[in-house]
C-alpha positions in Angstrom: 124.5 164.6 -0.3 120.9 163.4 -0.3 119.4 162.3 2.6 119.5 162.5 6.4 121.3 160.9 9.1 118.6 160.4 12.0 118.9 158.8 15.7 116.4 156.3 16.4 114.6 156.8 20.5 115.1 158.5 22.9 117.7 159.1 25.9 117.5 156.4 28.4 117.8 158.5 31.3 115.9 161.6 30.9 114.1 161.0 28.1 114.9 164.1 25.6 115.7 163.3 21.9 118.8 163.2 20.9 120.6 166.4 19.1 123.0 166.2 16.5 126.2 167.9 16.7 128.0 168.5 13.7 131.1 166.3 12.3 130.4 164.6 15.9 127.1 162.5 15.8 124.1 162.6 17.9 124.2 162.8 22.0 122.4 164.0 24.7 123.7 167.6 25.8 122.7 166.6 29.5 123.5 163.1 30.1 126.2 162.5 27.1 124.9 159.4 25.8 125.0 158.3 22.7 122.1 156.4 20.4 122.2 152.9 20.3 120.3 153.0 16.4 120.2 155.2 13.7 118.4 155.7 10.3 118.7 157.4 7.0 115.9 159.3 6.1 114.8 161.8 3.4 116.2 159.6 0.7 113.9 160.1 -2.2 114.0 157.7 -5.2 111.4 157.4 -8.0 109.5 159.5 -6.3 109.4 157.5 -3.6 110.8 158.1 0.1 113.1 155.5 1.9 114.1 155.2 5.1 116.7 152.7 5.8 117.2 151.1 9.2 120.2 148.3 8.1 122.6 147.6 5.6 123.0 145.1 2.4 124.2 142.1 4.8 121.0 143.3 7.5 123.0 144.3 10.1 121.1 147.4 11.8 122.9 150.6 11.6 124.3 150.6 15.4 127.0 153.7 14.5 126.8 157.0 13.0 130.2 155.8 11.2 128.4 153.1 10.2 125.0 155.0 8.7 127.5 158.3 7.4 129.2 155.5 5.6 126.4 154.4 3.8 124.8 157.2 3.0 128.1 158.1 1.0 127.5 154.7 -0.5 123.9 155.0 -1.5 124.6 158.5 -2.4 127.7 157.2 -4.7 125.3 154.4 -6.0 122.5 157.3 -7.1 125.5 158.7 -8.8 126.3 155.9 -10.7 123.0 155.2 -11.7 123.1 151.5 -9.6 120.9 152.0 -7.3 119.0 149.4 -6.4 116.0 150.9 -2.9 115.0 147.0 -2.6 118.4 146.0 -1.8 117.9 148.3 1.6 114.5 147.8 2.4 114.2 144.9 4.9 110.5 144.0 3.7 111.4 143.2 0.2 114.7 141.3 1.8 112.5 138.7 3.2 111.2 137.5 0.0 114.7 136.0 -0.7 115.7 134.9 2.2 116.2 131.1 2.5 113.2 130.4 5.2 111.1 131.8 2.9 111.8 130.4 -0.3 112.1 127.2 1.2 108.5 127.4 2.7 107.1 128.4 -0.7 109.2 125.4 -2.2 107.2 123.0 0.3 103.9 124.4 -0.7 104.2 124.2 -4.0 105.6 120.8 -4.5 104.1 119.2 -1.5 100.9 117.8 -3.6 103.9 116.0 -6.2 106.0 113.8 -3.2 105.3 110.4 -2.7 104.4 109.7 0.6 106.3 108.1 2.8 105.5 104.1 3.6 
């Protein structure tokens, strides 16, 4: 499986990073807490490396279900040969979200509306 399931911070009460335990996730040995984030890392593509911190929809990865499960999807996309890095990346997300098309929309057609009376 390419890439790596990583936990995001540190523990909140004594500070150490967390350690991953196999088929188990990623705790603290000392204070058993668990991450609050997680990221896929090592994911190389094109020559490129991603890291990716949410899902298609944007939701953050908050689980390690949630990030194993995506890795196996991203992994089964490579497979496929569908794999698309922008759909993951949250930078090139924002260029088609609404907000922003519809501020781009204003600019350019601004100059062409008739002013109100």
């Amino acid at each position: 499986m390419k890439g790596t399931i990583r936990a995001r911070g540190h523990c909140p009460k004594c500070g150490e990073k967390f350690k991953h335990i196999r088929k188990v996730g990623y705790l603290c040995p000392d204070c058993k807490t668990v991450p609050k984030r997680f990221v896929i890392d090592d994911l190389w593509f094109d020559g490129q490396r991603i890291r990716v911190y949410s899902n298609k929809q944007g939701q953050v990865l908050e689980g390690y279900q949630q990030a194993h499960d995506l890795l196996s999807a991203i992994n089964q996309e490579i497979k496929d040969h569908t794999f698309d890095a922008s759909h993951y990346i949250k930078s090139e997300q924002k260029l088609f979200w609404c907000s922003s098309l519809l501020e781009e929309m204003k600019s350019d057609r601004l100059s062409s509306i008739a002013p109100a009376m």
